[in-house]
N, C-alpha and C positions, 0 to 999 in steps of 0.2 A: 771626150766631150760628146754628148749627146743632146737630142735636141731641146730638152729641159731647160740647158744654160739659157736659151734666150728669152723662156718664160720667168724665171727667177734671179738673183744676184747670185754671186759664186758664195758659199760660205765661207771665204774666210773674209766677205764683207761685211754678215751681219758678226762675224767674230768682232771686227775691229766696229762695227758701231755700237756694241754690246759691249766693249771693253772699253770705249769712250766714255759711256753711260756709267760703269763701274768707276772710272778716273775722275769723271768729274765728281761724282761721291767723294770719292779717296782727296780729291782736292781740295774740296769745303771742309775736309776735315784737316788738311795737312794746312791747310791757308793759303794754298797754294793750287790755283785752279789749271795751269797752265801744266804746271809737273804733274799732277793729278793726272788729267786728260793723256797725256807721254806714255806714262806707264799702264795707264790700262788700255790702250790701241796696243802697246807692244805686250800685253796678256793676253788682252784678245787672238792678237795675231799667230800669237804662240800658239793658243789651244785650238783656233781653228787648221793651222798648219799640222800641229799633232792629229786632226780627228783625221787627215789624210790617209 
């Protein structure tokens, strides 16, 4: 941790607002706004955890 963290969010926050943004897409297509949103937080969260 250096002292960058308190000028910016951690990545794997805009991972999961970025995989929100992707869910709620994936959910107007599924019909399904609620599961949409589920699964791309937990994409997001995924590939910001991996860029570690």
């Amino acid at each position: 941790m250096n002292g960058d963290d308190k000028k910016r969010p951690p990545s794997w926050w805009w991972g999961l607002i970025l995989g929100a943004g992707i869910g709620a897409a994936l959910g107007v297509a599924l019909d399904n706004i609620a599961l949409g949103i589920g699964l791309g937080a937990g994409i997001g969260m995924a590939f910001a955890l991996r860029r570690r």
